[in-house]
N, C-alpha and C positions, 0 to 999 in steps of 0.2 A: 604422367598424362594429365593436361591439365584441360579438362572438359570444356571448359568454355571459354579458352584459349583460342582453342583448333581455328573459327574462322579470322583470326587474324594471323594465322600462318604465315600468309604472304607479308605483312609486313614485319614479321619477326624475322625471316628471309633476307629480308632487305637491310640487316639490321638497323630495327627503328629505332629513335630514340629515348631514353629512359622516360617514362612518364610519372609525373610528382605533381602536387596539386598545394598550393597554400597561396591565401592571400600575396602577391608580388608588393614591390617597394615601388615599382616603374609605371605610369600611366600607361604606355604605351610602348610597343614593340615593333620597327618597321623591317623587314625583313627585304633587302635588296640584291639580285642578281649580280656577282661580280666575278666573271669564267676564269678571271687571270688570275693566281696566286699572287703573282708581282704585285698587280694594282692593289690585291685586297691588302698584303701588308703594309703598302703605302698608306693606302685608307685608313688605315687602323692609329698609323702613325701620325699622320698629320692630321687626327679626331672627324673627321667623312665617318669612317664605321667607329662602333663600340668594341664590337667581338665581331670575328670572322671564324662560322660555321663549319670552316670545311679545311682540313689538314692540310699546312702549307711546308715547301722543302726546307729543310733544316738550315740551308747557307742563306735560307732569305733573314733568317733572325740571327745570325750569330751578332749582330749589331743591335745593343735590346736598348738602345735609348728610344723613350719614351713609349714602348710597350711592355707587356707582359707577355713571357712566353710559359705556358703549359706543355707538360710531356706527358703523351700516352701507350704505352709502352703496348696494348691490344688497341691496334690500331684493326683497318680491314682487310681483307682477304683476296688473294687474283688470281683468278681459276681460266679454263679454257673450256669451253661445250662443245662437245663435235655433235656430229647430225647420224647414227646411226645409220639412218632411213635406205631402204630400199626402193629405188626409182625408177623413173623409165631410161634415166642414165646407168652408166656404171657410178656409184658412189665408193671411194676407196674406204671408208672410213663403216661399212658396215662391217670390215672385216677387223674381230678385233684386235688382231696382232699390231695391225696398221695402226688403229686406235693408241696402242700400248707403246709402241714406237715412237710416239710423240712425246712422252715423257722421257727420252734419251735425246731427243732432236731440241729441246729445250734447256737453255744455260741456266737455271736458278743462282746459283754464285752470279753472275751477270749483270742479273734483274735486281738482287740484293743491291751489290756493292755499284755500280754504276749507274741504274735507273731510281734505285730508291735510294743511293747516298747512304750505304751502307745502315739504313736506317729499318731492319726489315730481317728475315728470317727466312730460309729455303723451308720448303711444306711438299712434302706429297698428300697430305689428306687432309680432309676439312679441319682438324684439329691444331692450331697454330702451339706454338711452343709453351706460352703461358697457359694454354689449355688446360683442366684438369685432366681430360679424357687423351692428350697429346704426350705423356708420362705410360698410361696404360697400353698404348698401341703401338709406344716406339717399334720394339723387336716383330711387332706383323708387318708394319711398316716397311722397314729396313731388311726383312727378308727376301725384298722386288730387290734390290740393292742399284736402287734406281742411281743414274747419275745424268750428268752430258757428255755423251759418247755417240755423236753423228755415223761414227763408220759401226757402233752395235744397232744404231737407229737403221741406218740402210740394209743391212743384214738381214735383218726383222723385215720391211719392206718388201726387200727384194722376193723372200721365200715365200712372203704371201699374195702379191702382187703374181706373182709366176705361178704359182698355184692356182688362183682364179683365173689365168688364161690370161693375164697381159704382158706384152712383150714389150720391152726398152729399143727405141728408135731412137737415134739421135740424142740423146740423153731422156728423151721423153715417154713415159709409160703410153701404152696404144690398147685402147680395148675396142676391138669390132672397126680397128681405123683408124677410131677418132682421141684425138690425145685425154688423157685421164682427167679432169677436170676438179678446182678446189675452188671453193667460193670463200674467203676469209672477212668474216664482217669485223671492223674495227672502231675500235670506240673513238672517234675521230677530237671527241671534245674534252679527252683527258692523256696529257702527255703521257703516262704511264704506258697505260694501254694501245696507244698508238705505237710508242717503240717496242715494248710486244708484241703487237701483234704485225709489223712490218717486219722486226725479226724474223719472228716466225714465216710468216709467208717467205720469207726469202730460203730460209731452212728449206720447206715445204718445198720449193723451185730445186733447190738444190739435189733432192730426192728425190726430181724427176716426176712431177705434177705441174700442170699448167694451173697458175695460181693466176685467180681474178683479186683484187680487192677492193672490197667496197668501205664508206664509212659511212657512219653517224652516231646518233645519240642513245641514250637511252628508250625515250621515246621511239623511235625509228625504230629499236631492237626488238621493241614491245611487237610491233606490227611486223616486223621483217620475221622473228627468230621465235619467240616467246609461244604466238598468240597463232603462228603458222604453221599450214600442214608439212610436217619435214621429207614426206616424200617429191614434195616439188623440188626439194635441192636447190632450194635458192638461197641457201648459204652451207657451210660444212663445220665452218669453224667460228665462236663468237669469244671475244675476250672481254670474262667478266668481271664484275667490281664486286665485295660484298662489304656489308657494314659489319662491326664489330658486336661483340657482346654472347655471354653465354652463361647458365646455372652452375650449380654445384653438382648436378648431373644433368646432363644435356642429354633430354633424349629424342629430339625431334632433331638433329643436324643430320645425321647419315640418313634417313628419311629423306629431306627435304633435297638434300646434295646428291642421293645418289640411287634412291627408289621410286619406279612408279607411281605407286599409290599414289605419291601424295604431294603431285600434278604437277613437280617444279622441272620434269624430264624432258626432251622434245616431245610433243605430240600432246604433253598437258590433259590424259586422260582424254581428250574429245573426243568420241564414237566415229567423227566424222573424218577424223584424220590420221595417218599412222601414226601408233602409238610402237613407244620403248616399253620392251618387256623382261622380266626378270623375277621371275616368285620364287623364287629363294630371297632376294633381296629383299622382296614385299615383306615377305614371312619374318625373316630375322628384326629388321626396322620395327615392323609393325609390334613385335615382342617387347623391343624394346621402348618402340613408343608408350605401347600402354603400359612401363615399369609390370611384366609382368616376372619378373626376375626375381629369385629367391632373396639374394643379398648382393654385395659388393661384387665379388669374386663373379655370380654368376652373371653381372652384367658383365661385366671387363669382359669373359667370355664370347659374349654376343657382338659387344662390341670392336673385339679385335677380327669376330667372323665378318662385321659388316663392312670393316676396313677391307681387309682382305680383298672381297667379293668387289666392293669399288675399284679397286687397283685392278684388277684382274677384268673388269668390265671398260673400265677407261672412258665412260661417255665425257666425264667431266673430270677434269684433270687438274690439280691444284700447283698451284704455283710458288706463291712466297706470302707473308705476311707482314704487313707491315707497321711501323709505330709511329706513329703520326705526332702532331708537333703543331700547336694549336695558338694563336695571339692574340691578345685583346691590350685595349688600350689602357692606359697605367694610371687614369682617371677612374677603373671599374673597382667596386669591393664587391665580395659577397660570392664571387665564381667559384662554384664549386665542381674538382677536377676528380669525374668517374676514371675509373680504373677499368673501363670498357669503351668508354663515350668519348673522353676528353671532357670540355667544356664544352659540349653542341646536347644539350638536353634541358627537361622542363625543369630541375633542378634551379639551374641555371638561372634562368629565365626568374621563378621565382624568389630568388635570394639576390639576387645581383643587384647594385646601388649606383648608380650617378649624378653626378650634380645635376641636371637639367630633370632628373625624375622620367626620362625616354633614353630608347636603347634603339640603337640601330644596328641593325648585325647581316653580318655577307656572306651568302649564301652562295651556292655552285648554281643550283635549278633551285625553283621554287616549287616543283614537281615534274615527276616524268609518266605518271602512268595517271589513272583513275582514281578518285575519292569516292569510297564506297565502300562500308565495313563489312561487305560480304567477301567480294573476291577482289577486291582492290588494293591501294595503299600499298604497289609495287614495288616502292625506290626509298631509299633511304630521306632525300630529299623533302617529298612530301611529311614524314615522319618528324622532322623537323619542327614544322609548320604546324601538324594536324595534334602534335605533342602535349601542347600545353594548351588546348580548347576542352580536356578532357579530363575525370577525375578519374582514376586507377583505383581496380579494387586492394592492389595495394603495388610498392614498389621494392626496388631493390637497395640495398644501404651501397654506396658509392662506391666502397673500399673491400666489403668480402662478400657481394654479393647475396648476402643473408634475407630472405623477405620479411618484409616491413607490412603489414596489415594497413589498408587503408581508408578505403570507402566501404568497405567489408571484412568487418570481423568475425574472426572464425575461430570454434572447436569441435574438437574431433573425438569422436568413441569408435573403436574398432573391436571388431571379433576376430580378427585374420590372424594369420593368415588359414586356420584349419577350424574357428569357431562360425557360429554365425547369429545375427542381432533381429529379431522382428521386427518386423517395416507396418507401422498401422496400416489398418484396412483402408483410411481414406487418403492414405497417399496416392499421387494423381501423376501420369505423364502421357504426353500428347501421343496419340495414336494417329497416324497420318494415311492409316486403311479404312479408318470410321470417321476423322476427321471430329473430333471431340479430346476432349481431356476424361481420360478413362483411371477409374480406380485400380489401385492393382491388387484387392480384393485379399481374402482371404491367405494365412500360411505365404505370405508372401516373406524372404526371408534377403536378408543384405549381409557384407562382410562389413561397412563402415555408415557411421552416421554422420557430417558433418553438418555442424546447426551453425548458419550465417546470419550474421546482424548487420542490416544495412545501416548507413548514415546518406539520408537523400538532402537535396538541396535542391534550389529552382534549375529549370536549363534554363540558357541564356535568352529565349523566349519568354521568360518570365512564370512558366508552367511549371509546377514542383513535381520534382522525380517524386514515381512511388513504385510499387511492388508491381504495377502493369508492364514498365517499362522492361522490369527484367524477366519476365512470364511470355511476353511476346518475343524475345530471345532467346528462351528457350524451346517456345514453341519451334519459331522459327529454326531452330538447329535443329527436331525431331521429322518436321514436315521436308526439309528442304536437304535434311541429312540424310535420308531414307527414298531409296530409289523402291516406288512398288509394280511396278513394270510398263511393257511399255507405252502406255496411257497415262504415265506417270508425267506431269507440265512442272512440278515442281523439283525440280534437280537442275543440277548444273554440273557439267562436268569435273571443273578444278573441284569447288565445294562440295560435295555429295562427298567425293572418294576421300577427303580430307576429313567431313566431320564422321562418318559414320564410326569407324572405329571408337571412337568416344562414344557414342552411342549404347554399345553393347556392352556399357558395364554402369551405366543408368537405372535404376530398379524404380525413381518415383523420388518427387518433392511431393513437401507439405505446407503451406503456409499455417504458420503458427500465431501473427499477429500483420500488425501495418507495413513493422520495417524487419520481420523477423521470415526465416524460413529453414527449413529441416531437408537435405537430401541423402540418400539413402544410394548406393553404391554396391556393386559385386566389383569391389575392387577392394586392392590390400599392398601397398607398399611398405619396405621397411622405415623410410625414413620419416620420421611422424609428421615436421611441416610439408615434404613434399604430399604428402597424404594426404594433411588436412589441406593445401589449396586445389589439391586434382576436386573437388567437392563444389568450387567458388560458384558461381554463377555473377555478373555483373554483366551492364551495357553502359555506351557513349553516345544512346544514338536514341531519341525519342522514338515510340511505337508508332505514333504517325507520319514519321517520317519513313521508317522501315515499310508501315503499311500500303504508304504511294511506291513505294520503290520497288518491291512484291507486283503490286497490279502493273505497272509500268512494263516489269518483264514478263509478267503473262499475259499480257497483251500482243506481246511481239514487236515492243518498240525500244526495248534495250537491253543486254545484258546483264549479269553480274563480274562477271569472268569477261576476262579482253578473250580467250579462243575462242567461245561461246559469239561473243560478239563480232569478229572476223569467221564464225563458220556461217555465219545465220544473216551478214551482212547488215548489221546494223549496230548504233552505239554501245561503248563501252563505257555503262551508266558512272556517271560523276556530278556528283554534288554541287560543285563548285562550275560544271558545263553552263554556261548561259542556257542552251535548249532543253539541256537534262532539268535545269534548275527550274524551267518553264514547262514540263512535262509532270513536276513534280508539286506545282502550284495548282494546275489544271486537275489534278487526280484530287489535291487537298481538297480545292472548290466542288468538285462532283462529288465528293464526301459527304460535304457539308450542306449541299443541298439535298443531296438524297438518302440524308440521315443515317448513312453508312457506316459499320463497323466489323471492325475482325473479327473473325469465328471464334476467335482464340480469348476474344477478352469482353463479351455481351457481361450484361448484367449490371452495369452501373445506368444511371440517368442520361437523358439524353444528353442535356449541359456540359456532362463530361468530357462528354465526344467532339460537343462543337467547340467549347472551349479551346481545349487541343486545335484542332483545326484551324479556328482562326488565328488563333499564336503563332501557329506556321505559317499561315498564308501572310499574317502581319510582321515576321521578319524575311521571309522572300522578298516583297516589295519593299522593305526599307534598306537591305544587304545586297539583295542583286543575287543572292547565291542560299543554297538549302541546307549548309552543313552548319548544326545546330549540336550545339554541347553543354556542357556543366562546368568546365575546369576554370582555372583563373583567368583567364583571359577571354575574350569572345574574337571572333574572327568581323573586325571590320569591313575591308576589303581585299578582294585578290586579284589581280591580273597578271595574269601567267605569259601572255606578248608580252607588256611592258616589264616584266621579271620583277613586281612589287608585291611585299601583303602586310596589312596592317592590323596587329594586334590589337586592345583594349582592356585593359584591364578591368576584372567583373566584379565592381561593387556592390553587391546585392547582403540584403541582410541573411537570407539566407545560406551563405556560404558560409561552411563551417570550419574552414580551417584560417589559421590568424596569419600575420608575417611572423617570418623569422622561423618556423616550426624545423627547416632544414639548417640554420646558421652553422649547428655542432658540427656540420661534415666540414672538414679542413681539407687540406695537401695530405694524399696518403702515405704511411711511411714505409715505402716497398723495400722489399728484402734486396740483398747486393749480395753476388757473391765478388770479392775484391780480386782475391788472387788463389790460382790453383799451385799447390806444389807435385808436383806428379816425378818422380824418380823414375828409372828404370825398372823393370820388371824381370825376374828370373821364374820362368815355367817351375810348376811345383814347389813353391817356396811363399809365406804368408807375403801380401803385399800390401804398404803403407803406403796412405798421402796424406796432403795438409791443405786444408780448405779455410780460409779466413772470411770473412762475412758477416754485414750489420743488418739490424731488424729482423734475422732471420731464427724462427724456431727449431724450424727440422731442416733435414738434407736430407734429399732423395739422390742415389747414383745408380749411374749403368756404366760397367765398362765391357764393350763390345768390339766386335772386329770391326775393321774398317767397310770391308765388304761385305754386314750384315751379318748378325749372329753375336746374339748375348753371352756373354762369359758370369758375369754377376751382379744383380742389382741389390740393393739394401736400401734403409730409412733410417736415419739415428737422428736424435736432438742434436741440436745447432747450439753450441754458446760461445760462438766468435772465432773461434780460434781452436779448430778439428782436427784430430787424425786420427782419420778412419783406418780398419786395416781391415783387409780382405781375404779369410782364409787358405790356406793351401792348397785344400782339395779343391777349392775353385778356381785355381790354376795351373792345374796338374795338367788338363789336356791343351793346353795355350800353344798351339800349334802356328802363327802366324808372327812377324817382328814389330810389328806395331799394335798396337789396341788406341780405338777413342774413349777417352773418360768426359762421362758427360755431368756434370752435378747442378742441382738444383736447390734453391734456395727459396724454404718454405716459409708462409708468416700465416701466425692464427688468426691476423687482422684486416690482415689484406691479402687477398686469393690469389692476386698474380705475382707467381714467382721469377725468380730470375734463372738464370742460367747460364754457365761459364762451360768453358769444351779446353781438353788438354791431348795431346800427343804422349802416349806413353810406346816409347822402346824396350822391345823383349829383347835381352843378352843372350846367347847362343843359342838364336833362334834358327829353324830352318832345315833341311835335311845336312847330314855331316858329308861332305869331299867323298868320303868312302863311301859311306847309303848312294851317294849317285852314281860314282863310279860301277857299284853294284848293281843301280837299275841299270844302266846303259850296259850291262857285261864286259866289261875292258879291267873290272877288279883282278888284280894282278897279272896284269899282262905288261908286266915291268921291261918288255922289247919294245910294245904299243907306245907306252908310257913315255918311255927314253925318249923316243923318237918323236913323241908330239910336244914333249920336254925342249927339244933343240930348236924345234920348229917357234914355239913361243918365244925363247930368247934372242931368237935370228929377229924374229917382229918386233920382239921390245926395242932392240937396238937399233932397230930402224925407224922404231916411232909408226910401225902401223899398226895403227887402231881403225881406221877407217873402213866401211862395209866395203868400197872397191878393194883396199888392200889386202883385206880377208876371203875375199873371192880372189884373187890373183895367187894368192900362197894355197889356196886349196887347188885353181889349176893346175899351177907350178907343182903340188907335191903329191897331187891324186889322192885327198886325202881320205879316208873312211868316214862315212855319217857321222859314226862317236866323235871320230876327229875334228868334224867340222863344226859338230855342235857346243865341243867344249872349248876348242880356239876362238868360237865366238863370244864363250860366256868369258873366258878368261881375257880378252882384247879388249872384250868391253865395259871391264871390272867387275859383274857381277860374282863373280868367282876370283879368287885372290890367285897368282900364279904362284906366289909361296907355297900356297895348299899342294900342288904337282909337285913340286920342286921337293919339297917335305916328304911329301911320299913315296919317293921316287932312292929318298938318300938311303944307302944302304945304315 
């Protein structure tokens, strides 16, 4: 739980881009819209673009004269959101068998191998293959024993569908008369998702639904799907996109993908509109979110309960994952290739080298949703863009994901998980019932201390960060986190449900100096960094600009939150809006003239305040726009019609970090596994394989039934060249003739592993001739026998195998059930007629 994480949710959602901060090598960054893959790797090719931002298909590069091609092996994620809701129609999809059915009505091999060019990975749950958390939940997983099976999909349908009282007319479901109706929104401006989701609605047809479909954008989806009440049913179905990226323990994914709380479900929390419910889900997530879990073993627990509860809920339904495949032009040095990102991060951007000293790079959208560090920053897009305007209190190292300390350094003392630390008497946290900063007095007592030490530098207004900027951020998450009822003007629906939880394991900061401060925790994790950053506190966003942003929405003239702003009919505040950015000017100026300041931060001179104020008001009129930062770059200009935005790189002397600080990150060296050797299998007998493989340390295996259900997993060291062998008694009960062997290839250096899959054959597997003979009762009935004996060899000789021919011999010879079931098995080979014939010899 990383406390002052939470309100950038949404854009970790989206998966944003890695944020990194040092002096760049490049004046300038122009950032241009270009929707076609094609043209962009043409651009790149004939020097138009530098780098193209956004994954292009693999057969556009197998030709790599005069580009660079990058491979990102966690590429993003393609899910399905169906619409719950209860309406004044019938909605098929509140029901959730219907729901669950969808995951059989959808070909994932399909989507792989044909739309994503075999470049990609079949997923039922948020967790992709290279996952850490996708290892832990295989066997809950694979206990749905999900597949593409249209006639078990209509099966499902049918008994629920006829259950709720509708009847099949014409091939077409009828409820109250009128045909059953699906609304399929389709991402119209990315080929992917467009043959998905045509797919699908043709599926959807086929299964006897009057399918509408509509398309657009991400934008569109915001206002149609996102941001709407789901009981209007003005869509059923939306086919999503996500960005890529995840920790060493991910504990906000099954949260964000698949619980209420924490506002990413239809109906987005809004009081005003039906909401999706589920507390169990709430409950388990939220466990997990705040790492309230003993150790390893007890998260894995939680987290295969919350898979579970997904699959079985089916609002959002995962699809495949993919690995994307990125180009830049063979003029660039310096690109450095995450093992989450590709080359599309601030990384990037700062280490990257060309001869002109400017970078032109091609982008999909320039943005789709809102610029706004509360409930904004929806799309990955934006994320891009807004990436490198900002310093990160710290980031992640390219290759194993390890955090890197950045604009805040931190250590940590704990008493947990059963001790506990004194918290001074004058430690302070905002009370949003008294509307003050309140001491938390006396015998106040914490499980963890973590003391932060900021490094400030000017924002690009030229005003230096200091300890107000991050106080007003905190305020703001205790005021705006905290619903106190219903008089209560400051909440928002996304926000509120999102930060409180963080909230309740807050006991009280302390400022200790200019750039130092101390906070204080009833919180206890095992793992010691993720502990010490749940503690951080930072922002990217000056206090006066947060301040106008605040009044603006309690005024009643814009949002934080896009549902908020679709319930209440007015903007969904952004930054970079012309009119938001002119709402946002006029609140600075009635600041400034009416000597105005936040509750939250009284006590300095007035100069302070106007200072501020007119820094902001004097980069609105020079930028056109109010999004104002610290990072290496400053945001020149944006326009979002024309699909342009123009970087700047931030020469100030107060910026403390140099060139080059990221240079060390190279090409990562991922593990491989090369070739599986996998043998046959004899039930009850030790079994060996042979795993060959570079870079890799460890080896993780499962071998499982085909239809779901672990037989045995293990971990052993990797040194190239393995054979593992798998005890006896773990195949003693091997009741089925195949097993998948799935192995993994671990590296200490780099987090994402690979993964190879084998076909293994079990030798006399199966029930024996005689066991069935036995179930059927015909065991020695050697008159029976003879005489179904003759009957086979009359067919063999005649060559019929065929289902007419085998009904025409059972007419012909009246034959007994037993008779006709085992002349089918044996016609049709699964039964050898030797086995009869053998049996039968005296």
């Amino acid at each position: 739980m990383h406390i002052a994480a939470l309100p950038l949710l949404a854009l970790a959602l989206a998966g944003a881009a890695v944020s990194a901060a040092a002096e760049p090598y490049v004046d300038t960054v122009t950032f241009l819209r270009v929707g076609d893959e094609e043209q962009a790797v043409n651009a790149v090719r004939n020097g138009t673009l530098d780098i193209h931002y956004w994954a292009v298909p693999h057969h556009l590069v197998e030709d790599q004269t005069g580009i660079r091609v990058f491979e990102a092996p966690v590429g993003g994620s393609l899910s399905l959101l169906l619409n719950p809701a209860e309406g004044e129609q019938f909605n098929p999809f509140q029901l959730s068998p219907v729901r669950f059915a969808v995951h059989h009505l959808v070909d994932r091999e399909r989507i792989v191998d044909e739309v994503l060019g075999g470049y990609g990975s079949p997923i039922v749950t948020p967790f992709e293959p290279y996952h850490p958390d996708y290892a832990r939940t295989l066997e809950a997983a694979e206990s749905f024993v999900i597949r593409h099976d249209p006639v078990l999909a209509q099966s499902i349908i049918d008994k629920a569908m006829t259950g709720a009282g509708a009847v099949m007319e014409d091939g077409v479901w009828m409820v109250d008369g009128e045909p059953v109706g699906i609304i399929v929104f389709i991402r119209g401006d990315d080929r992917i998702r467009l043959n998905i989701g045509e797919t699908l609605a043709s599926a959807l047809e086929d299964a006897g639904f009057a399918v509408e479909r509509t398309y657009g954008d991400l934008a569109q989806a915001y206002a149609g799907v996102y941001n709407a009440d789901p009981s209007m049913l003005e869509w059923h179905v939306y086919t999503e996109g996500w960005g890529s990226g995840f920790d060493k323990y991910d504990d906000s994914s099954l949260a964000a993908f698949y619980a209420p709380w924490a506002g990413r479900m239809p109906g987005s929390q809004n009081p005003e509109f039906w909401n999706y419910e589920h507390a169990e889900l709430d409950n388990v997530t939220q466990t997990i979110f705040r790492e309230e879990y003993t150790d390893g073993e007890h998260r894995t627990q939680l987290v295969q309960k919350g898979v579970v509860l997904g699959l079985q809920e089916s609002v959002r339904i995962f699809l495949a994952a993919q690995s994307d495949t990125y180009v830049a032009a063979d003029h660039t040095n310096g690109i450095i290739n995450h093992v989450t990102s590709g080359i599309s991060h601030s990384l990037t951007l700062t280490n990257v080298q060309t001869p002109s000293d400017s970078l032109r790079v091609g982008v999909k959208h320039l943005t789709q949703s809102s610029w706004n560090p509360v409930a904004g920053f929806g799309d990955v897009y934006s994320g891009d863009v807004v990436g490198p305007l900002g310093i990160p209190s710290a980031t992640t190292h390219p290759h194993n994901v390890d955090t890197i300390p950045h604009a805040v350094q931190r250590q940590m003392v704990t008493a947990g998980p059963d001790g506990t630390l004194e918290v001074p008497v004058d430690a302070i946290r905002w009370d949003p019932y008294e509307q003050r900063w309140a001491e938390v007095g006396e015998n106040a007592t914490a499980l963890t201390m973590v003391t932060l030490d900021y490094t400030f530098s000017n924002w690009h207004h030229g005003q230096a960060t200091d300890i107000r900027d991050v106080l007003y951020g905190i305020y703001f998450s205790g005021e705006w986190g905290t619903y106190t009822g219903d008089d209560d003007t400051t909440w928002d629906a996304e926000y509120t449900d999102r930060e409180t939880p963080g909230l309740e394991d807050l006991v009280g900061i302390r400022q200790t100096g200019d750039n130092t401060m101390e906070v204080y925790m009833d919180y206890w994790t095992f793992d010691a960094d993720e502990l010490a950053g749940a503690g951080v506190y930072w922002t990217g966003t000056p206090w006066e600009i947060f301040y106008a942003m605040e009044r603006i929405v309690l005024d009643g003239r814009a949002e934080f939150s896009g549902s908020e702003a679709t319930a209440h009919g007015v903007p969904w505040l952004s930054l970079i809006d012309p009119d938001d950015t002119a709402l946002v000017r006029e609140y600075l100026a009635s600041f400034l003239e009416e000597g105005a300041m936040p509750i939250s931060l009284v006590g300095m001179d007035a100069e302070y305040y106007e200072n501020r104020y007119r820094a902001a008001i004097s980069w609105i009129d020079g930028h056109g726009h109010a999004y104002i930062g610290n990072g290496p770059f400053t945001l020149t200009s944006i326009d979002t019609e024309a699909g342009t935005a123009t970087l700047s790189a931030f020469r100030d002397e107060s910026y403390p970090y140099p060139k080059g600080i990221w240079s060390d990150f190279g090409s990562p060296a991922f593990p491989h596994v090369v070739d599986l050797s996998a043998p046959d299998l004899v039930a009850g007998e030790s079994y060996s394989f042979r795993a060959f493989t570079t870079n890799a340390d460890r080896l993780q295996y499962f071998l499982s039934y085909e239809t779901g259900g672990l037989v045995h997993t293990a971990e052993v060291n990797a040194t190239g060249s393995d054979t593992i062998t798998i005890p006896a008694e773990a195949t003693a009960d091997v009741d089925a003739c195949s097993l998948a062997l799935r192995v993994f290839a671990m590296s200490d250096t780099v987090i994402i592993p690979d993964a190879d899959m084998a076909d293994v054959e079990v030798t006399d597997c199966g029930v024996s001739f005689e066991e069935m003979l036995e179930e059927m009762g015909v065991a020695g009935d050697m008159e029976f026998l003879r005489t179904l004996a003759g009957v086979v060899e009359a067919a063999q000789k005649g060559g019929s195998t065929s289902v007419e021919d085998v009904m025409h011999i059972v007419d012909e010879r009246e034959l007994s059930g037993a008779a006709i079931v085992l002349l089918t098995l044996i016609l049709s080979g699964d039964i050898s007629g030797d086995d009869l014939f053998e049996y039968i010899r005296p």
